[in-house]
Structure formats: structure tokens, C-alpha cells
BATI-497836 format. One record per residue (C-alpha): x, y, z. Coordinates in pm, whole numbers, plus 50000, padded with zeros to 5 digits. Layout:
% BATI-497836
XYZ ...
***
This chain:
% BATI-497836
560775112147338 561095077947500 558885083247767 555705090847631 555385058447483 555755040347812 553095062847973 550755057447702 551745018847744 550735018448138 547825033948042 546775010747810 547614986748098 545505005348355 542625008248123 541304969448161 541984967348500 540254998748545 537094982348372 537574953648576 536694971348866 534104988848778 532704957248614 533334942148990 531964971449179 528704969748966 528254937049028 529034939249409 526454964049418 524264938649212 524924911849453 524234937649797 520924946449645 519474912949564 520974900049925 519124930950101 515834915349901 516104874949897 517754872850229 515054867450473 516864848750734 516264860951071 518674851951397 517144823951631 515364839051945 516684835352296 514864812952524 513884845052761 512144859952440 510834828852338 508854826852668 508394865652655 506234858652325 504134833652501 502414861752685 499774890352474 502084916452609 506084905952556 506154883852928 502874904353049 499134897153020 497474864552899 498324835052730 499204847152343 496874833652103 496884844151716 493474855351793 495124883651985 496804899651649 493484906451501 492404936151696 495984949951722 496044948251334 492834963851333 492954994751558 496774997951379 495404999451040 492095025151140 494385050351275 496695046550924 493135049650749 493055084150875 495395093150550 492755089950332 489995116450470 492945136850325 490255157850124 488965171050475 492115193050537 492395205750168 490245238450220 491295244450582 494775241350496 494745262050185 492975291450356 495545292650662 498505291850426 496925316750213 496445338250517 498785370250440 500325355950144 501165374149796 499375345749629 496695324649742 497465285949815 495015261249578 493405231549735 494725219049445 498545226449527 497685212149899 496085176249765 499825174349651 500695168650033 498045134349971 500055120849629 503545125549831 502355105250152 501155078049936 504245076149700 506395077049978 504245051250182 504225022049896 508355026349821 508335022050230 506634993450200 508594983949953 511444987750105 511104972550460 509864935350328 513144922650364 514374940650670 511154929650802 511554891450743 514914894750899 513964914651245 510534903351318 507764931651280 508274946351627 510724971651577 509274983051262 506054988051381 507605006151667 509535027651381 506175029851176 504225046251428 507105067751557 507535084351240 504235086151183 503785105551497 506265128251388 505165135751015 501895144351226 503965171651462 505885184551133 502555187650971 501225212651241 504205233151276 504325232050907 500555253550906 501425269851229 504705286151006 502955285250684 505705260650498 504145246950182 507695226850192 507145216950527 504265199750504 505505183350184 508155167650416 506645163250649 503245143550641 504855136050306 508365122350359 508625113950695 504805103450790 504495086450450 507525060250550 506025055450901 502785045750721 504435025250467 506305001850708 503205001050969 501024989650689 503904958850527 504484948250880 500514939551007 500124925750682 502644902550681 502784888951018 498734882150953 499704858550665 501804842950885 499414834651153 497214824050923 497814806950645 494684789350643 492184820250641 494464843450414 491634862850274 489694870650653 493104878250822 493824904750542 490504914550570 491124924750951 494194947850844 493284961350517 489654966250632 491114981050985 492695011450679 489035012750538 487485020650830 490235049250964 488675065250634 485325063650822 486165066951164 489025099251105 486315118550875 484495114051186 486835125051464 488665154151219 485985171651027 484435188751359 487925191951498 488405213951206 485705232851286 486145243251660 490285244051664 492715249651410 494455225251143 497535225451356 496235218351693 493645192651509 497085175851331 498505172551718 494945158951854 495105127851585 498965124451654 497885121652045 495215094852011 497195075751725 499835069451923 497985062652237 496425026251995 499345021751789 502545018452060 500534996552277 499294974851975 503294971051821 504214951652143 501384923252016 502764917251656 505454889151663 506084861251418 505184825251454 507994805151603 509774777451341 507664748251228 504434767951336 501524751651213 497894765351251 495704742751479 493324716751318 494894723951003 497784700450902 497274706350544 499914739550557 502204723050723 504904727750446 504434760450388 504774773950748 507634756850824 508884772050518 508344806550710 510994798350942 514254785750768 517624784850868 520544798950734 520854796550343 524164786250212 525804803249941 524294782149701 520614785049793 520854822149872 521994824849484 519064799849385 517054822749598 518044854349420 517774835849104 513724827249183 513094865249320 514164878548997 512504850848783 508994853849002 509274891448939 509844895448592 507374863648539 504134871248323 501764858648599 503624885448841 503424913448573 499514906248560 498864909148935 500834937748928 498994953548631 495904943748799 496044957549143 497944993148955 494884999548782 492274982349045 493315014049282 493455041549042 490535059648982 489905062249358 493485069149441 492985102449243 489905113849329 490405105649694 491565137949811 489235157749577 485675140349751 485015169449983 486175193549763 483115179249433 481015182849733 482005218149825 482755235349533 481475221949226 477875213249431 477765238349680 477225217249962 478585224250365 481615209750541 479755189550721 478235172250401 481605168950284 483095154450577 480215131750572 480535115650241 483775114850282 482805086750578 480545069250327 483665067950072 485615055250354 482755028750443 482935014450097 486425012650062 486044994450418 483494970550293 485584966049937 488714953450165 486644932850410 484154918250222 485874908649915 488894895250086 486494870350281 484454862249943 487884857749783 488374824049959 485154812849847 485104822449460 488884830149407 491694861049392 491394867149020 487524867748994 486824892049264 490104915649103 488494910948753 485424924848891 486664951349102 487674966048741 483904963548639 483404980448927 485915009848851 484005010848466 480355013548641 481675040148865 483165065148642 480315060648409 477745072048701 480195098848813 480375115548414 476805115048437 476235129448743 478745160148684 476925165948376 473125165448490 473815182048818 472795153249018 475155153649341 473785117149493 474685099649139 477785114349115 478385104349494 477535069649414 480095067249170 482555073549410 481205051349649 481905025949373 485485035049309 486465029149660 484544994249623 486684984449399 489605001149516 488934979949833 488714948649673 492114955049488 493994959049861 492104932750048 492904906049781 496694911549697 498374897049985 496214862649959 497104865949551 500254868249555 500554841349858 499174817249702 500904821249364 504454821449465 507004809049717 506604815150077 510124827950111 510034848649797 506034862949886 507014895250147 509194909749901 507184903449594 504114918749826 506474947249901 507684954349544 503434957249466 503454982849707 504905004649448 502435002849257 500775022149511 503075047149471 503385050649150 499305056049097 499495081049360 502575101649206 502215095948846 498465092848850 498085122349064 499975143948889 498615140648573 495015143648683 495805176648902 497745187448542 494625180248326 492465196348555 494355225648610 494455231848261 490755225148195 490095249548480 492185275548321 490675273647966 487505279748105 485885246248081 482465247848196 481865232648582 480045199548499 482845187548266 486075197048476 486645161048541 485435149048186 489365144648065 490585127148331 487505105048357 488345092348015 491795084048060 490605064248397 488195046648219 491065035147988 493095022148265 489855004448417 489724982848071 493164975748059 492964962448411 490384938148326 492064925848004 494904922048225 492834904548502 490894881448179 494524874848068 495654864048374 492754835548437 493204824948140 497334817548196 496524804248538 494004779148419 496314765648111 499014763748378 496394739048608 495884716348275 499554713548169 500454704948560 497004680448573 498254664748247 501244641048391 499114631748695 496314616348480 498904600448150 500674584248487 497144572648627 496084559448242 500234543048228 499214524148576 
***
């Protein structure tokens, strides 16, 4: 009788310290997590690989020059450009997985494989910022291409087998994170090198992914057509990683207090690149700013912007040659051909506008990349309804204009509106905006048109549903991108305000 009290009594004891460590464990969990993303100190180098990086090749070749990370970042980024002629392996790979099965295999159920790789590739990207900062971008470029080799291999001997799942995993999971931390990593070290041509340097990479759209359409569709999709898979692994292991032993980062030549005026900011240690104090400061910068409305904008910038082409990427095939009747080889001119424009979109960005400003060329998206899916509704195949193509062509301008403006963006130290991981957490458009916007359009397929809805308005909800994204993304201008020019006459009242008090 007198014992139950005095076990009911510890327990009432044990109960707050209980909560107390759960309280404790949650917020050492907290703590790990926003270390992982605001530390970006990195060890010093030795002296023998501080002379190592003076040469092209790690202590081999010529006399390193930034120069020399240009081409490396571009034949990188082409063969990770290859991803997006996705559309070209839709029918091939439906038909072999269909061979001898109960149930055919859609090209709809394969363009899955496309939405995975992408969603996995921006959380990747997402992901490796930090470790990147910390390690220097060789190793994960080395560990970028590797697993991209392998989703490759997994891919074939997923259609060799006939695994549905396997291919999922495979170009999905695993080839999706070697993409994802290739892509951060040339980006990155670019805006490093060159902090004074931000826009042309992520031009090189980002354009480098635009033109693998042009230059894999090329090299895959008549490999599809004299092999099979699993000895084509293992052709592109080959030459992929005969340009991309070569081209990870280039990328390095600047050494401490690097400044650009003939350019004094970034000074500051590239020696803010390469900090020491941070003490307890400024890591939590640091922490403190990461969280502040990402939940900040001029963050949320940018965000918002590039998410809906890259829609509409994000979802009708892997469904170009299939419009072309199906719904106009045209041959593989017209497919796989305007699937090149897709890729061309989304090359020209990255290039192009990230160059004219340093001339007429980020925001401008994002705000019209959304007019872009709006002109495009008009001329692609009217093209699906009239029959006309060229119109309809054109629209597309516009989509991955403006889906080009999106990618080849966001790194300079976001460098030049936030810290230099916080910038890599609030580049990386953009990247999953990436993902999410491919998951969440994928699924639902592959939903709607499912459904509209099943219902019967004639031919010419299968994509009329999902057109409309794109369209609705496209304004939002230029109210977002108006909104944004708007905040960021208020902010320049509040900060000029004190500079002239001090002027006037003199």
C-alpha cells in the first residue's frame, strides 16, 4: 500500500527530466543540422597541394589559370545535359519492357524515370553545398560523375532485366545524386573564380547543361536506332566518363585572399571566400543569418521566381518527342531532332541571358523569362488545337527559353543579394526547387493527363488542363518577380537616404 505512492512519486520525478532530454536531444539535432549547413570552413592546404594546384592538372600540365575551368565546366555540364533528351528513350524503353509482359509499359509510366532523376538531383544539390565549401569541389565531382556512371550501368541492366524498379533506382536514385552534386560543384567553384563576370562564368556551366540537351539528342537518338536502349545507356556512360574524370582533376578553389586580376573592386568579398575558423560565437551569428536570409521575403521571391521560371518546361520536357510522335504523327528522327532544337534554346536561354544579365540586371531578365513562359503556352494551346505541329513546336522552343534564363541567372541572383559565406547553401537550398517542380509538378501533369486520356478527351486538347494550370504558375512568377523589384528598389532608397541627409548635414 506504501509503495505505490513512491513509484508514482519517482515517476513524477522522471517525467521532467525525461522532457529535458528530449527537449536537449531536439535541440542537439537542431544545432548538428544548422552546423552541417552554416559551417563552411574548410582545413588549410598543405604546401605540396598548394603547389600541386598551380599546375592545370594537380602538379601536371601548364601553368593553372582560371581560364582553364571554363572548358572543364563546360564539357562537365554537356554530358549532365544529356538528362534532358530524356523524351528520346520514352518509346524505346516502354516497348522493351513491354516485351512479354501481362500489361504493356506507358511512355507515360517511363517519363516517371525523368521526374525521379530531377527530384533526386536538386535535394543532391541541395545537400552537398556545405560539404562542398568544406572539401573543395574535387572529390565531389569525382563522386558526381562516379555515380553518375553507375545510375547509367543500373539503367541498362535495369532494360536488359526488364525492372520498372530498377530503373527508378537507378538513373533515378543513384544517377540523379551524381548529377546533383556534379552540377552544385562547377557552379560554385565558377563564382568563385569569378566574381567579377558572375553572369558569363554561369553562363559557361549552365549553358555547358543546355547544350548536352543538343549534343545527347544528337549522339542517342541514332544509337537507339541501330543498338538497343541498354547497350546505348553503356555507350553514353563510356564517353561521359571518358570528359568528366579527366575534367574533375581541373576544378579547385581559389586559394585565401584570391582576388581576380585588374579588378580590386571584389577584393572584400573574395577574401571572404576563404575564412578561417569561426568561433563559437560567429558560427551561431552565422547560423543565425542562414536562417534569417532564408526565411527573408527577398529570398522567398527568388525562390518563387526561379520555381515557376522552370516549370512549364520541366514538365513537358520528357513528353517533346513523344507530341511529335504520337499526337502529330511524325518519325523518330523528327523527334529526336526537335528535341535538339528544345535543347538549343534552353542552351541559348542559360547563355545568353546570363551574359545580358550583367548588363540589364538579375530580376529583369527573370521577370521576363515568365513572359516568356505566358507567350509559350499560349502558342502551344493553339497549335494543339489547329493541328499546326511548327507552332506548337515553337512554343516549346519558348519554354526552354525561359526555362534557360531561370538557371543561368540564379547563381549571379542570389550572389549578389546575400553574404558570400551564406550564398552556396542558399544556392543549394534553390536547388530544391528543382526538385520539387520535377516531382510535384510532374506528377500532377502525368495525373491530369492520364485522366483526360482516359475520359476520352479528344487529341488536340489532351494538354489543355495542364496548360491552364501552367499558365497560372507563369503569372504568379511574374507577380512574384514585379514584387521583388519593387522591394529591392525601396531597399536602394532607404540605404541611399543616410548617405545623402549626411552629405546635406556636412
Amino acid at each position: 500500500m506504501n509503495q505505490a505512492p513512491a513509484v508514482n512519486g519517482a515517476a513524477e520525478i522522471r517525467a521532467p527530466e525525461a522532457a529535458h532530454h528530449n527537449e536537449h536531444h531536439k535541440n542537439g539535432v537542431v544545432t548538428v543540422i544548422g552546423q552541417y549547413f552554416t559551417d563552411t570552413h574548410h582545413a588549410p592546404k598543405s604546401q605540396k597541394e598548394i603547389l600541386a594546384e598551380t599546375r592545370v592538372f594537380m602538379g601536371h600540365g601548364g601553368e593553372f589559370k582560371r581560364w582553364n575551368l571554363l572548358p572543364a565546366a563546360l564539357l562537365n555540364h554537356v554530358c549532365l545535359g544529356g538528362i534532358y533528351d530524356w523524351s528520346v528513350y520514352n518509346g524505346p524503353i516502354a516497348r522493351r519492357m513491354s516485351e512479354g509482359a501481362a500489361e504493356p509499359v506507358s511512355e507515360e509510366t517511363v517519363a516517371v524515370s525523368f521526374f525521379i532523376t530531377v527530384g533526386v538531383l536538386g535535394m543532391a544539390s541541395f545537400l552537398t553545398g556545405p560539404w562542398l565549401e568544406r572539401h573543395g569541389p574535387r572529390i565531389p565531382a569525382l563522386l558526381g560523375a562516379t555515380l553518375y556512371m553507375i545510375g547509367q550501368a543500373l539503367a541498362a541492366l535495369a532494360c536488359h532485366i526488364q525492372s520498372l524498379g530498377l530503373l527508378y533506382f537507378g538513373i533515378g536514385v543513384v544517377g540523379g545524386s551524381g548529377l546533383g552534386i556534379s552540377y552544385i560543384t562547377v557552379i560554385m567553384t565558377l563564382q568563385k573564380y569569378f566574381p567579377d563576370k558572375r553572369g558569363e562564368s554561369a553562363a559557361y556551366a549552365t549553358g555547358g547543361f543546355g547544350l548536352g540537351g543538343v549534343v545527347g539528342s544528337l549522339m542517342q537518338t541514332p544509337l537507339l536506332q541501330k543498338t538497343t536502349v541498354a547497350n546505348t545507356f553503356l555507350i553514353v556512360m563510356c564517353v561521359y566518363a571518358v570528359i568528366q574524370f579527366p575534367a574533375a582533376f581541373i576544378f579547385r578553389f581559389p586559394p585565401e585572399g584570391y582576388v581576380p586580376p585588374a579588378n580590386a573592386k571584389d577584393r572584400a568579398r573574395a577574401v571572404a571566400t576563404n575564412t578561417p575558423a569561426a568561433t563559437p560565437a560567429e558560427h551561431a551569428a552565422k547560423q543565425e543569418s542562414f536562417a534569417k536570409d532564408a526565411m527573408s521575403l527577398k529570398y522567398i521571391l527568388i525562390y518563387l521566381v526561379f520555381f515557376t521560371s522552370i516549370m512549364s518546361c520541366l514538365v513537358t520536357m520528357p513528353q517533346i518527342a513523344d507530341i511529335a510522335v504520337s499526337m502529330f504523327h511524325k518519325s523518330a528522327s523528327m523527334a529526336g531532332m526537335v528535341v535538339s532544337i528544345n535543347g538549343f534554346f534552353r542552351l541559348l536561354g542559360k547563355a545568353g541571358f546570363a551574359v545580358i544579365s550583367d548588363y540589364f540586371g538579375r530580376m529583369p531578365i527573370l521577370l521576363l523569362s515568365e513572359v516568356l513562359q505566358v507567350v509559350a503556352l499560349l502558342l502551344m494551346l493553339i497549335g494543339f488545337h489547329v493541328g499546326n505541329f511548327w507552332l506548337s513546336q515553337v512554343g516549346l522552343f519558348f519554354c526552354g527559353l525561359g526555362f534557360g534564363a531561370g538557371f543561368g541567372v540564379l547563381p549571379a541572383a542570389i550572389s549578389e543579394n546575400f553574404e558570400p559565406e551564406i550564398a552556396p547553401s542558399l544556392y543549394g537550398l534553390s536547388m530544391t526547387a528543382w526538385s520539387f517542380a520535377a516531382v510535384g509538378g510532374g506528377i500532377l501533369f502525368n495525373v491530369i493527363f492520364k485522366h483526360d486520356k482516359a475520359v476520352g478527351t479528344p487529341e488536340p486538347h489532351l494538354y489543355d488542363n495542364n496548360i491552364y494550370w501552367l499558365f497560372a504558375i507563369s503569372v504568379l512568377g511574374f507577380a512574384c518577380a514585379a514584387a521583388f523589384m519593387v522591394l529591392d528598389r525601396r531597399s536602394r532608397v532607404a540605404a541611399a537616404k543616410p548617405k545623402t541627409a549626411a552629405v546635406v548635414a556636412a
